[in-house]
N, C-alpha and C positions, 0 to 999 in steps of 0.2 A: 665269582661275583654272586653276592646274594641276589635272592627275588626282587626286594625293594629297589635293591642299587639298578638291577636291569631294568625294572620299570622308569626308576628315576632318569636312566639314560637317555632309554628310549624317548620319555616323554619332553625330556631337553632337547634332541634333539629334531624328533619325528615334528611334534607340535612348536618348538619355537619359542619355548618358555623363558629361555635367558633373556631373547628378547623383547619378547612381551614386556617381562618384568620392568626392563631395563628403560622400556619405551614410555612405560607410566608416569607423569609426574608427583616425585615427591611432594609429601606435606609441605613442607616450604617451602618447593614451586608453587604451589599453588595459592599458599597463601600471599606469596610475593608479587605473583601476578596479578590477583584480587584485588590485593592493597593499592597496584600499580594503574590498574583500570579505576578504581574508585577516585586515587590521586588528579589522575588526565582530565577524571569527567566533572570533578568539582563537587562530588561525594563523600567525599572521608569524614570521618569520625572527627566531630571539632570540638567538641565540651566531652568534659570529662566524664558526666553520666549517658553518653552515648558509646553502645555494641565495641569491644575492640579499640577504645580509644586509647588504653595505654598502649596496647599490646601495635597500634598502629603507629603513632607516634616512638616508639622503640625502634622502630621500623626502618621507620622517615629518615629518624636520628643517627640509621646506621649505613645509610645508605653511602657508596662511591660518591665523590664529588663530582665525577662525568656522569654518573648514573643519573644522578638527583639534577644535572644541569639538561640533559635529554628530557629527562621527565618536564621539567618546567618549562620547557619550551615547546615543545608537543601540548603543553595545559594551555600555554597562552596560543598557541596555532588554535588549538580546538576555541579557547572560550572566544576568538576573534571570529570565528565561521560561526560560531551560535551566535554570535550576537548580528553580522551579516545577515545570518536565517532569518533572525528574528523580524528584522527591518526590511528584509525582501517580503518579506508574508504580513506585516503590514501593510506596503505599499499595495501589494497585493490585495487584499483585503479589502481597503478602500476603492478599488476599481473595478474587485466587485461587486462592492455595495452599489457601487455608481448602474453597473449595468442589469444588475441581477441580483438583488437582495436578498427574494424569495429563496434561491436554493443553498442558503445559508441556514435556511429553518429547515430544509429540507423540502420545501414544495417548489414547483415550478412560476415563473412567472405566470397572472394570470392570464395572459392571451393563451399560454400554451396550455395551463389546464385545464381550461374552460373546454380544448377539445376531448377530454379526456372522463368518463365517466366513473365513479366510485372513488376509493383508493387505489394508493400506488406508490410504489419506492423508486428512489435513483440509485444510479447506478457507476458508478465513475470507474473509466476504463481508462490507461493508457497505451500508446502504443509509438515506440522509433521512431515511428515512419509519420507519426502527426507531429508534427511541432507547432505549425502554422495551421487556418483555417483550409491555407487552399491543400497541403499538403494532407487534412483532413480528409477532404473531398477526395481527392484522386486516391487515396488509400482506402476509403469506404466501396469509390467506385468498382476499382481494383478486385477486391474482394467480394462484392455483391453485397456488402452486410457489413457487419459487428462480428469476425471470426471469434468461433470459441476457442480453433483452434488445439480441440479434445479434452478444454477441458470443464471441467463443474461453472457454473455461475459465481461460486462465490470465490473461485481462484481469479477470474478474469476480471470482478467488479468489486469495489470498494460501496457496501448499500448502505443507504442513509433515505430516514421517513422523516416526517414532521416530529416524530417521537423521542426519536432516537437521535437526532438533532438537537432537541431542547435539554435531554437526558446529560450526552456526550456533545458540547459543541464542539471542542475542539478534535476529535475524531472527524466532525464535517468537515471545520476548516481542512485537518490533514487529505484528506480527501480531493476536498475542490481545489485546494490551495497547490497542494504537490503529490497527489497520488501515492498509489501504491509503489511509487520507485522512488518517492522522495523529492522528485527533480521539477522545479516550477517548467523549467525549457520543455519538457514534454507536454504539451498540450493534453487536456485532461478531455474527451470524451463523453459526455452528460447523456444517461439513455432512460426511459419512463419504465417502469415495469407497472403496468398496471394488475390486479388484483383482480380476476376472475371469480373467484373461492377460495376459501379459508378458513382453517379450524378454528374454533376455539383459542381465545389465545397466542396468534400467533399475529404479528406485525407484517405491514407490508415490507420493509427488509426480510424478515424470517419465511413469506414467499418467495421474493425475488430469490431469493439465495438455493433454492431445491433445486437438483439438479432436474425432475420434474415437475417442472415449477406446472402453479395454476393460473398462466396467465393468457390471454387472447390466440386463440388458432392458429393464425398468422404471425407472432411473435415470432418465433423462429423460422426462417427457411432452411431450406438443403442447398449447399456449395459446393464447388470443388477443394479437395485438400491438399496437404501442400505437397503429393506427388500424382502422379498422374494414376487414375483411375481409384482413389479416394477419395472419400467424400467429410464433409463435415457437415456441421451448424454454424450457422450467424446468425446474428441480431436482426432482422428485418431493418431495415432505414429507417420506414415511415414514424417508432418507436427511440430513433435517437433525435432528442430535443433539443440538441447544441455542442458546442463546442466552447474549453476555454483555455486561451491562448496565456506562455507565460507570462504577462502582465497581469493577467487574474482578467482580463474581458470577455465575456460572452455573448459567442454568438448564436442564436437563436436558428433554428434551422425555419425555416419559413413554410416548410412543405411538410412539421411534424402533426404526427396523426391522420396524413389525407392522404401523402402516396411515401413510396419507396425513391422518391429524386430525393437527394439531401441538396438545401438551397439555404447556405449558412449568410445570414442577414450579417452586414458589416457592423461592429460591436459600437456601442454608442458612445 
């Protein structure tokens, strides 16, 4: 056996190579599947001076008749749950305009900023264990804080400022509305970051979001983690300014900026 051939051997079968190869998908896997997610989501190429339109429509036209009847049923499942979304996050929307308008521009109601000096961003956090206001509470209790849980600020909170609210609004709504999991059922967490120092240029979200952030002493306390003789970071309480339950209502914590009790006011 030649050099090459042993090498070749070897590398077949020491490294895995057949299967590697074999595990790749083809160019028309790939573009089938493309075609097949752009089809579901209500993106495809629809006029003919649009990316791939023939080469899409070739496609379409070639498809299985079980294949093509899956597809269009999985499109109308999908376009019935957007339009569901749609209309939840409305209703939504209005309830919380109803209770809390301001943090749709990204500021706090004014009672609650008024305790608060300078700038400052929010912070929207969710978590399993809140759905409801009381489940709020005994989960905040529970943990002594806002756990980070190990990790960065900006993995744990969804930030939005007066800025970046008027900029992206619909980033806020996604936000206030259904969080970083998507899920209105999860009660959304509202927390202040206020603004100590900052450079040049940089936004109170682009604070909030430092893993050493420059915000108030007390911001953060030290907890216990989640095994015995670890420690973590949480949010301090006194720094979260409400809760908002999935109907889109907010409740005001009653005791933000003065102590660490959270005393979530019943949503109006």
């Amino acid at each position: 056996m030649g050099q090459a051939a042993e090498y070749a051997g070897l590398t077949q079968e020491d490294d895995g190579l057949d299967e590697l190869l074999a595990a790749e998908p083809s160019p028309e896997a790939e573009r089938d599947g493309d075609f097949a997610d752009k089809y579901v989501n209500g993106v495809e190429p629809t006029q003919p001076g649009d990316p791939h339109y023939q080469e899409f429509q070739t496609w379409l036209a070639g498809l299985p008749a079980e294949r093509r009847r899956e597809l269009d049923e999985t499109k109308a499942d999908y376009q019935s749950q957007t339009e569901a979304d749609v209309a939840e996050d409305a209703a939504a929307r209005e309830v919380l305009l109803a209770s809390a308008p301001e943090l749709l521009q990204g500021r706090l109601p004014a009672e609650l900023a008024s305790r608060l000096e300078g700038s400052y961003a929010l912070g929207i956090n969710q978590s399993d264990a809140a759905g409801t206001p009381d489940e709020a509470a005994a989960y905040i209790a529970e943990q002594g804080g806002l756990p980070l849980l190990g990790y960065n600020p900006d993995q744990r909170f969804m930030f939005i400022d007066a800025d970046s609210a008027a900029e992206d609004p619909n980033y806020a709504e996604q936000a206030l509305l259904r969080g970083y999991y998507g899920t209105p059922e999860i009660g959304r967490l509202v927390v202040a970051f206020p603004v100590v120092q900052s450079e040049a240029g940089e936004t109170p979200a682009d604070v909030a979001a430092q893993p050493v952030a420059k915000l108030p002493d007390d911001f953060y306390v030290e907890t216990s983690g989640p095994k015995p003789g670890q420690s973590d970071h949480a949010v301090n309480t006194k720094y979260l300014a409400g809760f908002i339950d999935g109907d889109g209502r907010f409740y005001p914590n009653r005791n933000f900026a003065q102590s660490g009790q959270l005393d979530l006011a019943a949503g109006e």
